[in-house]
C-alpha positions in Angstrom: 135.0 131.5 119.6 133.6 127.8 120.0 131.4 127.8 123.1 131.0 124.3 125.0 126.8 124.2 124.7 124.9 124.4 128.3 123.4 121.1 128.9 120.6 120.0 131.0 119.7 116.8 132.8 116.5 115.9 133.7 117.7 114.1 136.9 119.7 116.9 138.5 118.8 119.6 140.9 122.2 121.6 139.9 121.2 123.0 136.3 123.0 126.2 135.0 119.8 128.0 135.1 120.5 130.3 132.2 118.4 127.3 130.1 115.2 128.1 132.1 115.4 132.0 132.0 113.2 134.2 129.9 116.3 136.3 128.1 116.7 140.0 127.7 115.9 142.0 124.7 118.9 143.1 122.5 119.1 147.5 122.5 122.4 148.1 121.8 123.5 146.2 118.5 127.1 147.6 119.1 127.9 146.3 122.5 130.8 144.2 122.8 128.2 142.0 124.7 126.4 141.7 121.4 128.9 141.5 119.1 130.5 138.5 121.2 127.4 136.7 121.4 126.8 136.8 117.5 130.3 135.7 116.7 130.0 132.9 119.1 127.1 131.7 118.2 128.2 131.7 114.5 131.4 129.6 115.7 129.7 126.9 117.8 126.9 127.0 115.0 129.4 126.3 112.5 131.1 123.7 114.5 128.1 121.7 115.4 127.2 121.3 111.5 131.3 120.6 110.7 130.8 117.6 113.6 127.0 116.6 112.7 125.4 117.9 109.7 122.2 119.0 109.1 120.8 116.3 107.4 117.4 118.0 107.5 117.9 121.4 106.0 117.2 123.6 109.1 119.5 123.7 112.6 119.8 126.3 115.2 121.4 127.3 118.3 120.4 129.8 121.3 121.9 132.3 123.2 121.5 131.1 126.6 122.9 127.4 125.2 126.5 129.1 125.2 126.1 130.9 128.2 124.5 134.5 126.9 121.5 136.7 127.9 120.3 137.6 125.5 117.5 137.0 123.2 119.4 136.0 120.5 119.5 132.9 117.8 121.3 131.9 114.8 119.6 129.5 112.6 121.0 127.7 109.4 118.3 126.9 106.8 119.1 125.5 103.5 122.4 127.0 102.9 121.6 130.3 105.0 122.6 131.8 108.2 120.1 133.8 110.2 120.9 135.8 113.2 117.3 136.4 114.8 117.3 138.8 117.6 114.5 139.9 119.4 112.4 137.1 117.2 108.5 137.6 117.6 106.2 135.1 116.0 103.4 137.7 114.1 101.5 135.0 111.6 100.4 131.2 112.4 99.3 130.6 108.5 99.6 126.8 109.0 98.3 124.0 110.9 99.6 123.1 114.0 101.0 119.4 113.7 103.6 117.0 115.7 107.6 117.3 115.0 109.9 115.0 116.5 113.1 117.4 117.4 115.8 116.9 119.8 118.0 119.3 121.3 121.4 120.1 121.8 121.0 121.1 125.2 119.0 117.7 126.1 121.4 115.2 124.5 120.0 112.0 123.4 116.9 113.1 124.3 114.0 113.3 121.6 110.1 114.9 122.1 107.1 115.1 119.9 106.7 118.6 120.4 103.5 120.6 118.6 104.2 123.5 116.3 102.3 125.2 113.2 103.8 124.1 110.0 103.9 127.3 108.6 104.4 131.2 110.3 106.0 134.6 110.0 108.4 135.7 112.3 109.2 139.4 112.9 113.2 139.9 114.2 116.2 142.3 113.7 119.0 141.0 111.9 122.8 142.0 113.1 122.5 145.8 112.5 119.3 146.4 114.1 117.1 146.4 110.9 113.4 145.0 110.8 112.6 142.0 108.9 110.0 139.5 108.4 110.3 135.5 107.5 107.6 132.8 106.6 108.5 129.4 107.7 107.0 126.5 106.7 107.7 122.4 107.9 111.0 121.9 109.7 112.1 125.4 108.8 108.5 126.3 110.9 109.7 124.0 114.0 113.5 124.8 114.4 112.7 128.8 114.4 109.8 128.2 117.1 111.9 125.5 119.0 114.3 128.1 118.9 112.2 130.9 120.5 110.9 129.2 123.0 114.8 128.8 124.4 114.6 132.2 124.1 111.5 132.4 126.7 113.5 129.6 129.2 111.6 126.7 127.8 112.7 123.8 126.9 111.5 120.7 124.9 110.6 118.2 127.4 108.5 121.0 129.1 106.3 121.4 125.3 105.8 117.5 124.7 101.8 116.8 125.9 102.9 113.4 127.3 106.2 113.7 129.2 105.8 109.7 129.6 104.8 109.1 125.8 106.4 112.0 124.1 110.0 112.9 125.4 112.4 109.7 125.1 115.8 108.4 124.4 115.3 106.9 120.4 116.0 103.5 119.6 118.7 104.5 117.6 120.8 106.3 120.0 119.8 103.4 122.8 121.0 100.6 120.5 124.0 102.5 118.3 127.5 101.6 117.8 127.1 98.0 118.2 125.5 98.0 122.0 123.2 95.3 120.8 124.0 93.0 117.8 122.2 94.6 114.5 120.0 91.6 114.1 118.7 91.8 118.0 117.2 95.3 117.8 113.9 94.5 117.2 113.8 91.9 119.6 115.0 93.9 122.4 112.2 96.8 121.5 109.5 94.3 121.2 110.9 92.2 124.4 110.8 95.6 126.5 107.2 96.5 125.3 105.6 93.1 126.2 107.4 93.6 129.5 105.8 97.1 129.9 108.7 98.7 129.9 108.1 100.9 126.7 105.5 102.9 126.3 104.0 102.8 122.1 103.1 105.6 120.4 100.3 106.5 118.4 101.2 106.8 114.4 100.2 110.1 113.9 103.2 111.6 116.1 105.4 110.2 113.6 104.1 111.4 110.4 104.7 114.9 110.6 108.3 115.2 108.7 106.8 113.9 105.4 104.5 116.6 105.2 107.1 119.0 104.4 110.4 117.1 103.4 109.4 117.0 100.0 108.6 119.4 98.0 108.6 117.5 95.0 105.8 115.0 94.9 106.7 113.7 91.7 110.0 112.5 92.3 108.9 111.8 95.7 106.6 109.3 94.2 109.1 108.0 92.1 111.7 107.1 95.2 108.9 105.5 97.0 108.2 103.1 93.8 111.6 102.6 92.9 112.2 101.4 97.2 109.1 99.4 97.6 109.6 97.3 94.1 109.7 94.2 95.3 105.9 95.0 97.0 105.0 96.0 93.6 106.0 93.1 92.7 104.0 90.7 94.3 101.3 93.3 94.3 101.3 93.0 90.1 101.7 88.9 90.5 98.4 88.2 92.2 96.0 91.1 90.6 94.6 90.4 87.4 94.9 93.0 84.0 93.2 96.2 85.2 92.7 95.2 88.2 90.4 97.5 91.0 93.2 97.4 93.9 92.4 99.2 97.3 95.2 100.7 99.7 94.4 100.5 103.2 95.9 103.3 105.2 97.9 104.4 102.4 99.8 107.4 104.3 101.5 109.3 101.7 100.1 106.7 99.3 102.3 107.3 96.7 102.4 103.5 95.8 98.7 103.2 95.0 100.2 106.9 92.4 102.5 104.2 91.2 99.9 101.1 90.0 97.5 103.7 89.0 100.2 104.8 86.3 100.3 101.6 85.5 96.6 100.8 84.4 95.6 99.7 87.5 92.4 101.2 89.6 93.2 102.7 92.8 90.8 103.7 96.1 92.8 104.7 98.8 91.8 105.1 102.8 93.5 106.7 105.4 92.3 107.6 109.1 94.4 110.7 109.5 93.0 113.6 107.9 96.7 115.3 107.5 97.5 112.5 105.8 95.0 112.0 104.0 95.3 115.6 102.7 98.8 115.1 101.8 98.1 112.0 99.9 95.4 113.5 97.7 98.0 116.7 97.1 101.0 114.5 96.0 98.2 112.0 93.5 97.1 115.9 92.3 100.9 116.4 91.8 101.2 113.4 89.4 98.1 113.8 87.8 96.8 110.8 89.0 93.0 109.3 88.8 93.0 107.8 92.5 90.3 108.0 94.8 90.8 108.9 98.0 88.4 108.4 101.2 88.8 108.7 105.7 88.1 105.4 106.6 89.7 102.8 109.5 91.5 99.9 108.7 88.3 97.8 110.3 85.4 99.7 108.5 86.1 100.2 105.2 83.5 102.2 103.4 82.7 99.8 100.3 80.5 96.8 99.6 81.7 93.5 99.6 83.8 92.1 96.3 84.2 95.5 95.2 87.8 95.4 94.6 90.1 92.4 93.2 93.3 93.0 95.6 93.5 95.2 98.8 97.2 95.9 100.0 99.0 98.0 103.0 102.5 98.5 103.9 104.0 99.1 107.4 100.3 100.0 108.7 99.8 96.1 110.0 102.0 95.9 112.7 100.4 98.9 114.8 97.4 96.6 115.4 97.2 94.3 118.5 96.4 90.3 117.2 92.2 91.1 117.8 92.7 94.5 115.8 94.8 92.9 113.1 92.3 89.9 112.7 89.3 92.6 112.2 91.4 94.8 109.7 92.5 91.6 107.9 88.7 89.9 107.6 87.2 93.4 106.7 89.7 94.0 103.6 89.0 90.5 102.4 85.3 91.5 102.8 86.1 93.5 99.7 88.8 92.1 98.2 89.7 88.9 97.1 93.5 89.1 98.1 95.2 90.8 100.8 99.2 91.4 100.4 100.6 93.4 103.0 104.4 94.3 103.7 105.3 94.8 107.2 108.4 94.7 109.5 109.5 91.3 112.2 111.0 90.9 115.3 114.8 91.2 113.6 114.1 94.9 112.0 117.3 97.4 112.9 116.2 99.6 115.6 117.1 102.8 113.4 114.2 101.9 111.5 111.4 101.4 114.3 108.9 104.0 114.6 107.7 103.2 118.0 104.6 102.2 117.6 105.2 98.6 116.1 104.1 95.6 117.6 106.5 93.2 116.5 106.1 89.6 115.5 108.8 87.2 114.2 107.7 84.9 110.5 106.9 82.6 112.5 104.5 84.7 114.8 102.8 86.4 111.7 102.3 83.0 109.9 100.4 81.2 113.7 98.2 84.4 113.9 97.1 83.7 110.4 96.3 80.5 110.7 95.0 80.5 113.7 92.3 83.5 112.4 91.4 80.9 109.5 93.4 83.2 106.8 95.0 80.8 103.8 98.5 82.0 103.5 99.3 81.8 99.6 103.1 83.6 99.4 105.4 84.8 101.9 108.2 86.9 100.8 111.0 87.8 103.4 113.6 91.3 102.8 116.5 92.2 103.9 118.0 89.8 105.5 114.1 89.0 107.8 113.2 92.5 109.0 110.4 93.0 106.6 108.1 90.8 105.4 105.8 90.3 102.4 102.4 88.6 103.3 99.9 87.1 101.0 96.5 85.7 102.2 92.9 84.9 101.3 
């Protein structure tokens, strides 16, 4: 039978408070108790995914989130069903890093919740039998997400900044045409300068791309084939062989792509994590670039060592005085900078959070009023990004 899920509001006193209590171990497989709750939780399982998808790969559901005590969940990963009952979490193999999950219970709601990205869980299955299962990326978070309903907890209460890390996400704030498509950025950026949103820091949002792809290759390929037109300019304004460097070059499967292409790449990142996933999707595609930990405002190289220096969607996370010592210190070694980043009019579905947003117009008076010579600039789609060139 299709349960209605157990909801909970963070304003209310009157919870059910089945959500917030610690659920008893399964014994009897064969109870009608037990049975019910397995076939229910299939149902509303099944329903959730006919309604929503799961766009991700990995989607589960709790006993006590249809009204049942008992330490039961079923979770959906690739195209399997797992009952886990009586789950205990045996092996952390991983790291521990940030996932942004929501919850069905919690609706709209979002938190950057911390899990290890890889563990083996001990459970019984629907007959009672033993079994073990390694988990790794989102697979890792929706089992462990799961189990912690299973201990009463629930996501707002793991999230190490309630203030910072549990929120409503632009895209459910701003969907179905509450706010014209073209406004969305400005109504993020206007409610930031106001104080009335709270940024937050990249490295809460990187953790999905360590473990969406699995293959780096054509991962590398997508990125290349979506950020062309940077390429573009990129290939326009550095000579024949040119020595380019990436400046917090996340996954930097771009500086992979010029490398492939004769070019010489050096790529910095300040985040370790992504740092190592960089270096293990250029080891993927065989690729020759050079990767160092460095900040955007100390880069570790001497001066004129590299013709261009480039960045994408890394810019806008700096405050003007930030931006103007990132910008002066890559032209300390480069003789270009071109940098992508998103304005004022991006769609909301696309902010990260952490974006300080500027219109053209903004972007172009900082520049010049920083003494940087602005030689191309390159709008996209329709104004929310935009293409910077400078010396």
């Amino acid at each position: 039978m299709i349960r209605e899920i157990v909801t909970y509001d963070i304003h209310s006193r009157n919870n059910n408070e089945i959500l917030h209590k610690k659920l008893k171990q399964v014994t009897d497989f064969h109870s009608d108790e037990t049975l019910n709750c397995i076939k229910d939780l299939n149902d509303t399982l099944d329903d959730v995914i006919a309604r929503q998808g799961n766009r991700r790969g990995a989607i589960g559901l709790s006993a006590n989130q249809i009204d049942y005590d008992l330490a039961i969940s079923a979770v959906t990963l690739g195209d399997q069903r797992y009952m886990l009952i009586n789950p205990k979490l045996i092996k952390e193999n991983g790291k521990e890093r940030l996932f942004r999950i929501g919850c069905f219970s919690v609706d709209d709601y979002r938190a950057m919740v911390r899990y290890n990205d890889d563990v083996t869980v001990a459970y019984q299955d629907e007959k009672g039998n033993h079994k073990e299962i390694e988990l790794k990326g989102d697979r890792s978070c929706v089992v462990q997400h799961e189990m912690d309903h299973l201990q009463g907890m629930l996501l707002f209460e793991k999230a190490e900044d309630f203030d910072r890390d549990f929120f409503i996400p632009r895209e459910t704030l701003y969907k179905d045409g509450k706010v014209p498509l073209n406004n969305h950025g400005m109504i993020f950026e206007l409610e930031r300068r106001r104080g009335l949103r709270k940024t937050i820091v990249p490295t809460a949002w990187y953790s999905s791309l360590f473990n969406d792809y699995t293959d780096y290759v054509a991962y590398a390929y997508k990125i290349a084939n979506e950020e062309k037109e940077l390429l573009n300019v990129i290939r326009k304004h550095a000579p024949k062989n040119a020595k380019i460097a990436e400046a917090g070059n996340g996954t930097g499967a771009l500086s992979v792509a010029l490398e492939k292409e004769g070019f010489k790449l050096n790529c910095c990142e300040v985040d370790p994590d992504m740092l190592e996933l960089a270096i293990r999707i250029g080891e993927a595609n065989r690729s020759k670039v050079a990767y160092r930990k460095a900040d955007l405002a100390d880069l570790p190289f001497e001066d004129g060592s590299f013709d261009l220096i480039f960045s994408y969607e890394v810019l806008e996370t700096l405050n003007d005085q930030e931006l103007t010592e990132a910008l002066k210190e890559g032209l300390r070694i480069a003789d270009t900078y071109v940098f992508k980043v998103p304005t004022i009019r991006i769609a909301a579905n696309t902010l990260k959070g952490n974006e300080r947003l500027r219109t053209e117009r903004e972007w172009k008076k900082t520049l010049a009023r920083n003494g940087f010579t602005l030689l191309e600039s390159k709008p996209l789609d329709k104004g929310g990004y935009l293409i910077l060139v400078i010396q």
